[in-house]
ZAPAVEX-850692 format. One record per residue (C-alpha): residue number from 1; residue in three letters; x, y, z. Coordinates in steps of 0.1 Angstrom, whole numbers, always signed. Layout:
% ZAPAVEX-850692
<rec resi="NUM" resn="ala" u="X" v="Y" w="Z"/>
...
***
This chain:
% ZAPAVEX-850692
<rec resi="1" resn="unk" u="+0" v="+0" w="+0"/>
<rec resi="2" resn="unk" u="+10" v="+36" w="-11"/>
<rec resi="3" resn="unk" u="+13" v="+63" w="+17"/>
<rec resi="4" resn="unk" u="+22" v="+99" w="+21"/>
<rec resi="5" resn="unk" u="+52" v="+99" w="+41"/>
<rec resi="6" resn="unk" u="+41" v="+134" w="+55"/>
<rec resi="7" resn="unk" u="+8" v="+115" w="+68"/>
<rec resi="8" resn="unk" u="+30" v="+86" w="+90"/>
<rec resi="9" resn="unk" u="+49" v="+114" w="+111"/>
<rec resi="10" resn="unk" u="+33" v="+112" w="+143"/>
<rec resi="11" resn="unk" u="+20" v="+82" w="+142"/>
<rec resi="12" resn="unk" u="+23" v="+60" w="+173"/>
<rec resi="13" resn="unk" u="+52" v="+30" w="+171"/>
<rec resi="14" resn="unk" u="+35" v="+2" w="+189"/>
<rec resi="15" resn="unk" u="+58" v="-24" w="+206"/>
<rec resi="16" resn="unk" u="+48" v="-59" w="+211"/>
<rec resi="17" resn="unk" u="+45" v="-52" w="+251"/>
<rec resi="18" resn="unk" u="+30" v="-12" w="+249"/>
<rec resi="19" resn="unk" u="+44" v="+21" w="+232"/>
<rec resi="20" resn="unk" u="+77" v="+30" w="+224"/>
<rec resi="21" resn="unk" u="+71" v="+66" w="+209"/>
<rec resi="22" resn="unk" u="+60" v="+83" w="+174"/>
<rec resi="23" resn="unk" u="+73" v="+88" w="+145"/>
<rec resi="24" resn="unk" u="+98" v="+119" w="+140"/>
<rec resi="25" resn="unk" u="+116" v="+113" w="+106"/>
<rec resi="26" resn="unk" u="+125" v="+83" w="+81"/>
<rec resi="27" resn="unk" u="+158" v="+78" w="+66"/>
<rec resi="28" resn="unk" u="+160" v="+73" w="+27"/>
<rec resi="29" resn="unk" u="+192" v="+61" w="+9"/>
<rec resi="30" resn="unk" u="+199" v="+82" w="-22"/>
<rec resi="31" resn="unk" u="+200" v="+55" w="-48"/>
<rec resi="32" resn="unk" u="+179" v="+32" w="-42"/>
<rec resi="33" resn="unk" u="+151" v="+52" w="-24"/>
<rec resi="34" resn="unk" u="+149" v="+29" w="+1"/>
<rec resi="35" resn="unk" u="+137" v="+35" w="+39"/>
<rec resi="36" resn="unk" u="+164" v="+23" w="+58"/>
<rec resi="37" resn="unk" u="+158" v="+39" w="+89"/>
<rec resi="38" resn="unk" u="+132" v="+50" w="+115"/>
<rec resi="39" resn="unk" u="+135" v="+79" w="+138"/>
<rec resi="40" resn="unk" u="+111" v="+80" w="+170"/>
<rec resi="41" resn="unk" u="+102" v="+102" w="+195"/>
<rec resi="42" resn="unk" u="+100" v="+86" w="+226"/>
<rec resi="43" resn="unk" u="+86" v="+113" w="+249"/>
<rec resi="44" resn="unk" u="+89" v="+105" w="+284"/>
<rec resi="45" resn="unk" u="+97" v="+66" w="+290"/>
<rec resi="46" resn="unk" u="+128" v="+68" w="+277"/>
<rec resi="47" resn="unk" u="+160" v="+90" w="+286"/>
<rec resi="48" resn="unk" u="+170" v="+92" w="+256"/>
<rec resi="49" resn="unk" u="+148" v="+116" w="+234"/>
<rec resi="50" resn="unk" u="+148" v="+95" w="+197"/>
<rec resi="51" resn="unk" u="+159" v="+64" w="+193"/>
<rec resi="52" resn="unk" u="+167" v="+44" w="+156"/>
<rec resi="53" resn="unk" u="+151" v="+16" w="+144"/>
<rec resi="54" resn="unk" u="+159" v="-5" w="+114"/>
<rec resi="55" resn="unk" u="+128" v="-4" w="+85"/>
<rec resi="56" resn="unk" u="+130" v="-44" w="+89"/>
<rec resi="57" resn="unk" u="+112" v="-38" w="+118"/>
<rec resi="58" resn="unk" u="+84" v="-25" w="+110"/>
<rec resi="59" resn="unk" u="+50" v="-36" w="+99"/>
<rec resi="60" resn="unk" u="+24" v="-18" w="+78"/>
<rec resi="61" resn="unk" u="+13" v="+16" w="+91"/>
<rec resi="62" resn="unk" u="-29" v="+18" w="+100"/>
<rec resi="63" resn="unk" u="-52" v="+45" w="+101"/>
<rec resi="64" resn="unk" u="-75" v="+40" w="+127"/>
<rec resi="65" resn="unk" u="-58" v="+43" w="+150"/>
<rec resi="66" resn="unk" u="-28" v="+56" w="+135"/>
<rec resi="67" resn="unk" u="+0" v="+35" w="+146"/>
<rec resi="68" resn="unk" u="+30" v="+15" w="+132"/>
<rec resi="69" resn="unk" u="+31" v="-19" w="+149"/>
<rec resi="70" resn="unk" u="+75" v="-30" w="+152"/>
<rec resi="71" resn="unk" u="+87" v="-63" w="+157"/>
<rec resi="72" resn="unk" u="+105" v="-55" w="+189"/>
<rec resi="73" resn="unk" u="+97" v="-51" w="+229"/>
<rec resi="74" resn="unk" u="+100" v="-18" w="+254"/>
<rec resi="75" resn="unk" u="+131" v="-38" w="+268"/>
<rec resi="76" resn="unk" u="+150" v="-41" w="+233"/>
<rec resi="77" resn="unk" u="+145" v="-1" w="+224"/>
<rec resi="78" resn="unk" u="+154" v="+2" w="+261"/>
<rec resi="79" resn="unk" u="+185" v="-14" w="+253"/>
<rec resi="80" resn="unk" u="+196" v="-3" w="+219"/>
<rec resi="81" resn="unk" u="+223" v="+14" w="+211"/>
<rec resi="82" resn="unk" u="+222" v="+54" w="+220"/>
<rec resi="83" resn="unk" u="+216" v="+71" w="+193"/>
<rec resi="84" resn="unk" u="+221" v="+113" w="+186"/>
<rec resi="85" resn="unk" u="+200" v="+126" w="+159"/>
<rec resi="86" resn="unk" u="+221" v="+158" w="+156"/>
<rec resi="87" resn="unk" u="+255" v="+140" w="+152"/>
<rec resi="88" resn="unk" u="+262" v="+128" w="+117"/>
<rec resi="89" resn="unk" u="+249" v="+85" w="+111"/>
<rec resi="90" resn="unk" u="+284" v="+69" w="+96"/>
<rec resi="91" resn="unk" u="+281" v="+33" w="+85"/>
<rec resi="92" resn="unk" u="+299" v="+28" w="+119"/>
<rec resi="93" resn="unk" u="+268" v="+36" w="+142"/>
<rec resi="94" resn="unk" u="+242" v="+19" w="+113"/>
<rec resi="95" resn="unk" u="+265" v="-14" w="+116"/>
<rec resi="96" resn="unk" u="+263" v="-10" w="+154"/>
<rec resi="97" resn="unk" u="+226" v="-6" w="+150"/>
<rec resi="98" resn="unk" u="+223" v="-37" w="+126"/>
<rec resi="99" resn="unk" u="+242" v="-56" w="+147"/>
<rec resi="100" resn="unk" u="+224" v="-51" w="+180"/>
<rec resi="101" resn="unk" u="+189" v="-58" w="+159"/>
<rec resi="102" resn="unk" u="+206" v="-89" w="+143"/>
<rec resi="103" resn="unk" u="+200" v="-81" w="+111"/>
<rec resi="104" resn="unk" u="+222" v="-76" w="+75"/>
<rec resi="105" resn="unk" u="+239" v="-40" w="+64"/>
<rec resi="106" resn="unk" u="+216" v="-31" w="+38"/>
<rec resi="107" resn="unk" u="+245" v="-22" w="+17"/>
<rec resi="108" resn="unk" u="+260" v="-53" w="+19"/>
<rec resi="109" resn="unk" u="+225" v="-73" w="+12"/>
<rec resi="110" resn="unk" u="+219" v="-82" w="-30"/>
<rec resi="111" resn="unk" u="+186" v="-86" w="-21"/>
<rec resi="112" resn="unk" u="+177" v="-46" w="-10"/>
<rec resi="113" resn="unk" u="+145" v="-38" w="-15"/>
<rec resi="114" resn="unk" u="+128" v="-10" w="-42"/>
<rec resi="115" resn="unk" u="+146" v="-24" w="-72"/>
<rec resi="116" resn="unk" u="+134" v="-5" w="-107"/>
<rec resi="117" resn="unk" u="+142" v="-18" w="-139"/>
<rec resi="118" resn="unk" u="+139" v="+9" w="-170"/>
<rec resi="119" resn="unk" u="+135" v="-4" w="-202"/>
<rec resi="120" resn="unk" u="+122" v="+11" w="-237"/>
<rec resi="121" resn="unk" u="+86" v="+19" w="-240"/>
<rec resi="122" resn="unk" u="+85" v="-6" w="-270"/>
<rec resi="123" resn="unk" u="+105" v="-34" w="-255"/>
<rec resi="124" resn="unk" u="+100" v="-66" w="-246"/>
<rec resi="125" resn="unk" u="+95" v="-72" w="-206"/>
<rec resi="126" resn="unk" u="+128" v="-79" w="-201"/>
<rec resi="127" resn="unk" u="+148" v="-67" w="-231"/>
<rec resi="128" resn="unk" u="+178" v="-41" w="-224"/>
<rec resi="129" resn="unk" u="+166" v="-37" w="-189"/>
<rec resi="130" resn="unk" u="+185" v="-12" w="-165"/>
<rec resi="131" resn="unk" u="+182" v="-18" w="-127"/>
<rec resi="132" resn="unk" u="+185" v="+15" w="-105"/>
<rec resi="133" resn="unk" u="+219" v="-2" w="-95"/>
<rec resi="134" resn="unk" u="+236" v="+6" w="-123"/>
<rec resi="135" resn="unk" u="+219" v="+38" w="-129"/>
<rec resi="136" resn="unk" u="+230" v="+53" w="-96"/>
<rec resi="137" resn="unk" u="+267" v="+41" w="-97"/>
<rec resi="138" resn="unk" u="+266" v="+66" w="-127"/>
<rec resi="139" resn="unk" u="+248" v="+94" w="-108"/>
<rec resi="140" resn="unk" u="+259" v="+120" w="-79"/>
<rec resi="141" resn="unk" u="+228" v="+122" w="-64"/>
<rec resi="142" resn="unk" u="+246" v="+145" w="-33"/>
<rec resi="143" resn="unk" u="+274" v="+161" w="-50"/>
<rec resi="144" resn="unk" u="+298" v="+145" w="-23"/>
<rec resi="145" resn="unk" u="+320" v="+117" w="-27"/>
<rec resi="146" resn="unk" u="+321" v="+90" w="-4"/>
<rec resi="147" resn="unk" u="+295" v="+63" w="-3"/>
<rec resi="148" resn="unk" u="+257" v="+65" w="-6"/>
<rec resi="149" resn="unk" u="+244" v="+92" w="+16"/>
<rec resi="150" resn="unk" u="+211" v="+88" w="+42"/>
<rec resi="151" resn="unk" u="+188" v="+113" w="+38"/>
<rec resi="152" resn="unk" u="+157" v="+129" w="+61"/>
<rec resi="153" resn="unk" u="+122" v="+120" w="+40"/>
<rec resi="154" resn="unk" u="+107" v="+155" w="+57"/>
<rec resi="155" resn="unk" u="+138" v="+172" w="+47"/>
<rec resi="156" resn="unk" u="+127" v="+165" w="+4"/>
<rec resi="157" resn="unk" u="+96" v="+187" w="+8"/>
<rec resi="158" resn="unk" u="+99" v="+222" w="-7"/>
<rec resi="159" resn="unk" u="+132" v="+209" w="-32"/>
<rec resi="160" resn="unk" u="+128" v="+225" w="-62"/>
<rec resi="161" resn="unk" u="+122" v="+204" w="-91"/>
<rec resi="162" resn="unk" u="+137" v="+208" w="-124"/>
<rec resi="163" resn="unk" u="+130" v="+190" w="-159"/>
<rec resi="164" resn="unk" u="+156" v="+189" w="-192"/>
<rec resi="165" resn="unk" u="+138" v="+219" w="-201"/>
<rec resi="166" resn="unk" u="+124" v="+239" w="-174"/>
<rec resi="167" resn="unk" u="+112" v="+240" w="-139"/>
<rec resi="168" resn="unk" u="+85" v="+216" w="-130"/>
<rec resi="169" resn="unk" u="+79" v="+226" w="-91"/>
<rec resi="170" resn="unk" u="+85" v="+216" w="-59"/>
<rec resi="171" resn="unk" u="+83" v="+184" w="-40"/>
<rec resi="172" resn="unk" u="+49" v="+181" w="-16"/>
<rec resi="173" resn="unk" u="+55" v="+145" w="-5"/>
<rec resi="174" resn="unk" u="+65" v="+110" w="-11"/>
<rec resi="175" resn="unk" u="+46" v="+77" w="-14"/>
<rec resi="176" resn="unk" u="+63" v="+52" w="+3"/>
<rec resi="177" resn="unk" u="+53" v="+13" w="-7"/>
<rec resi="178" resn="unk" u="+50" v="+0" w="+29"/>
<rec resi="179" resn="unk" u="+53" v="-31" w="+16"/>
<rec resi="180" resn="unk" u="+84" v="-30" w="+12"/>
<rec resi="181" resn="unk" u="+97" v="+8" w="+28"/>
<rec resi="182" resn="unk" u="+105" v="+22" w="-6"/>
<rec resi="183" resn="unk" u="+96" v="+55" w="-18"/>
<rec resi="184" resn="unk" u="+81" v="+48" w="-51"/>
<rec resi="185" resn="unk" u="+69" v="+82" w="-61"/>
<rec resi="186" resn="unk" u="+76" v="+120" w="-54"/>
<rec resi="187" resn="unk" u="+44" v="+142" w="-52"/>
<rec resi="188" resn="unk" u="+52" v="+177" w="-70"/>
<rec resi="189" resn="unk" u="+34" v="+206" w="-68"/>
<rec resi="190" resn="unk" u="+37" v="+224" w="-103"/>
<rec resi="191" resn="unk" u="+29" v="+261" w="-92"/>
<rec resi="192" resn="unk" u="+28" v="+285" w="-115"/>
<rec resi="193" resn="unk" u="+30" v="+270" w="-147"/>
<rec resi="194" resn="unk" u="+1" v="+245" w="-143"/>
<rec resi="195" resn="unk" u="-18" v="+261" w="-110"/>
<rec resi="196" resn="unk" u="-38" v="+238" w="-90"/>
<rec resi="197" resn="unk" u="-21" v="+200" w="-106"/>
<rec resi="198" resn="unk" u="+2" v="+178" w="-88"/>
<rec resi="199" resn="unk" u="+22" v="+152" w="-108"/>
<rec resi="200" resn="unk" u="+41" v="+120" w="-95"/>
<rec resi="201" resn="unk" u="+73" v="+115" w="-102"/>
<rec resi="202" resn="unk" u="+96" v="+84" w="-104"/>
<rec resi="203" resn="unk" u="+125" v="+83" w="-84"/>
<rec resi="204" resn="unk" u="+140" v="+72" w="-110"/>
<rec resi="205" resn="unk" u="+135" v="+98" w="-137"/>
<rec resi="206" resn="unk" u="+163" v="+118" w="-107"/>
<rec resi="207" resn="unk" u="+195" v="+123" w="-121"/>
<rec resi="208" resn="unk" u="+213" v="+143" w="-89"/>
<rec resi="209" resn="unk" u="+197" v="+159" w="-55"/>
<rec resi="210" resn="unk" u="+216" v="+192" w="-51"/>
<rec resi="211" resn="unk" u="+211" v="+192" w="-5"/>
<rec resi="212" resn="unk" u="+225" v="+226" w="-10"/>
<rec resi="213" resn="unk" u="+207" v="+242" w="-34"/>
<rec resi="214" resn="unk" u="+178" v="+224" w="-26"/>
<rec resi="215" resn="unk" u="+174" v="+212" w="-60"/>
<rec resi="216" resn="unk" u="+162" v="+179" w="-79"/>
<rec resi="217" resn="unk" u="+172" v="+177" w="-114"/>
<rec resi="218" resn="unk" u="+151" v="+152" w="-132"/>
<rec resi="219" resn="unk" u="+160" v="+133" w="-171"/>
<rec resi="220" resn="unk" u="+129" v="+143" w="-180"/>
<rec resi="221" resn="unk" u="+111" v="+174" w="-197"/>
<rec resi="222" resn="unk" u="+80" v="+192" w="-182"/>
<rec resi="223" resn="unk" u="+64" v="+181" w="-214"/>
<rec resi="224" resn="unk" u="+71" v="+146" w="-204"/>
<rec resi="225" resn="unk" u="+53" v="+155" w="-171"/>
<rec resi="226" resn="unk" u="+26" v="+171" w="-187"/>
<rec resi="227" resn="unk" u="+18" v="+143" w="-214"/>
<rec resi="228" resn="unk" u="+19" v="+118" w="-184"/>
<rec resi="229" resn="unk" u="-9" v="+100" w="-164"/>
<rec resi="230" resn="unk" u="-29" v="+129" w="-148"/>
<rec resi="231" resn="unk" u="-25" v="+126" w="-111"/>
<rec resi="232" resn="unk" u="-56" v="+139" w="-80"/>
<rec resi="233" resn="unk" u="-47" v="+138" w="-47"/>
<rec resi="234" resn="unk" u="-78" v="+123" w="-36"/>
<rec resi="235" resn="unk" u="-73" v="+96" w="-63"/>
<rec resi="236" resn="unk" u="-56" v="+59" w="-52"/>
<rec resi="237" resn="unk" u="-28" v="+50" w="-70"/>
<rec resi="238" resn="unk" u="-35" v="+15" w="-76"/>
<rec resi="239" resn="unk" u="-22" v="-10" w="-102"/>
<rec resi="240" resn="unk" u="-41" v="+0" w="-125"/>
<rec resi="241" resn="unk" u="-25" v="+37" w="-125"/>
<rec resi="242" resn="unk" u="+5" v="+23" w="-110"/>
<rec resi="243" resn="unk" u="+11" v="+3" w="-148"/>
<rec resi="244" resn="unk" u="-1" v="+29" w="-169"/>
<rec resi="245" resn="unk" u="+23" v="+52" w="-152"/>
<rec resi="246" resn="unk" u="+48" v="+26" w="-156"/>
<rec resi="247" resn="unk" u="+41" v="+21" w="-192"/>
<rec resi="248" resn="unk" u="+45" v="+54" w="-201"/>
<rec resi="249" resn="unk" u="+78" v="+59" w="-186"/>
<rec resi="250" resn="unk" u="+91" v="+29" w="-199"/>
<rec resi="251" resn="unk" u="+97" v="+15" w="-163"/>
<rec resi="252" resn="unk" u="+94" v="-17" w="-150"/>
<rec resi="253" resn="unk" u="+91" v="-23" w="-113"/>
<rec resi="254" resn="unk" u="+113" v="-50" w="-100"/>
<rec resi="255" resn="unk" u="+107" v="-70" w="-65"/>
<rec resi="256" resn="unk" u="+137" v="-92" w="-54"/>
***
């Protein structure tokens, strides 16, 4: 299921023995657009003031009431690593983190979840197929070297969106898959130039995320965006709109 990651913040984190705290933030990676991480605020049970928790924890997010049920217990957030949400997260403190919650580095897992495939509009299913993989070891999606970069979900809304040709807007949201904790579409409000719409974007279609500038450059024109699915907020984006999209792009989503 498809949700507004704007809509999950604040909603309660539900322990297997009681509550732990409510969600504060979720960590992306840059390439893959994977959730890898969950920032909570625990409010008063716990000294510490957030804690981490991986996204293999977590089950799907409901509604009524809103709450996000984790595999864990009081005791095991209790007892997790401490964790400063104002200090930089190296691989160092994530492998501590995986290690205490006994479960793989993403980035050493072939298996990471949120795979796309791209492929010609007029190919075959699987004919000259890109994954994301490949498309992001050609990318600088942070304009820093090193390796890939974790990112704040809250922190995309307001970047500035730009096409091959123009500006397109800015982001409003993402909609993360819950399924499997991936962001599989940015929301964009088109302002000026098409008052009133909102258009999904693939992650995909990103060629670089300028943190500085604030600033998503996209390989795609506005007249791309335009020609593309239309897109209502109070619409749900189910398979049906979910291939069409898909189609149109030239995109084929990949589970592994």
């Amino acid at each position: 299921m498809l949700w507004n990651a704007t809509a999950i913040k604040g909603y309660v984190i539900d322990a297997a023995d009681g509550e732990i705290g409510t969600v504060a933030d979720l960590l992306f990676e840059d390439g893959s657009w994977a959730i890898r991480w969950l920032i909570v605020e625990t409010g008063t049970w716990l000294s510490a003031a957030k804690v981490l928790l991986p996204a293999a924890v977590l089950g799907e997010p409901h509604a009524e009431p809103e709450h996000v049920h984790v595999r864990l217990t009081r005791q095991q957030v209790r007892d997790a690593p401490a964790f400063d949400p104002d200090t930089q997260l190296t691989r160092e403190i994530e492998a501590t983190h995986a290690r205490y919650y006994a479960i793989s580095p993403y980035w050493d897992d072939d298996l990471m979840q949120g795979f796309y495939a791209r492929q010609a509009a007029d190919s075959d299913a699987t004919k000259g197929a890109t994954t994301v993989m490949d498309r992001r070891d050609a990318r600088n999606f942070d304009r820093a070297p090193g390796p890939p970069h974790l990112h704040s979900v809250m922190a995309t809304q307001g970047l500035t969106v730009e096409g091959t040709d123009d500006a397109i807007g800015h982001v409003e949201d993402l909609l993360i898959d819950t399924g499997g904790w991936t962001a599989r579409y940015i929301t964009v409000h088109t302002g000026v130039w098409w008052p009133g719409e909102k258009v999904l974007i693939s992650p995909l279609s990103v060629e670089w995320i300028d943190w500085i500038r604030r600033d998503i450059q996209l390989d795609i024109s506005r007249q791309q965006v335009l020609d593309s699915p239309p897109y209502k907020p109070e619409m749900t984006v189910d398979g049906a709109y979910d291939e069409s999209f898909l189609t149109y792009y030239g995109i084929r989503w990949v589970k592994k």
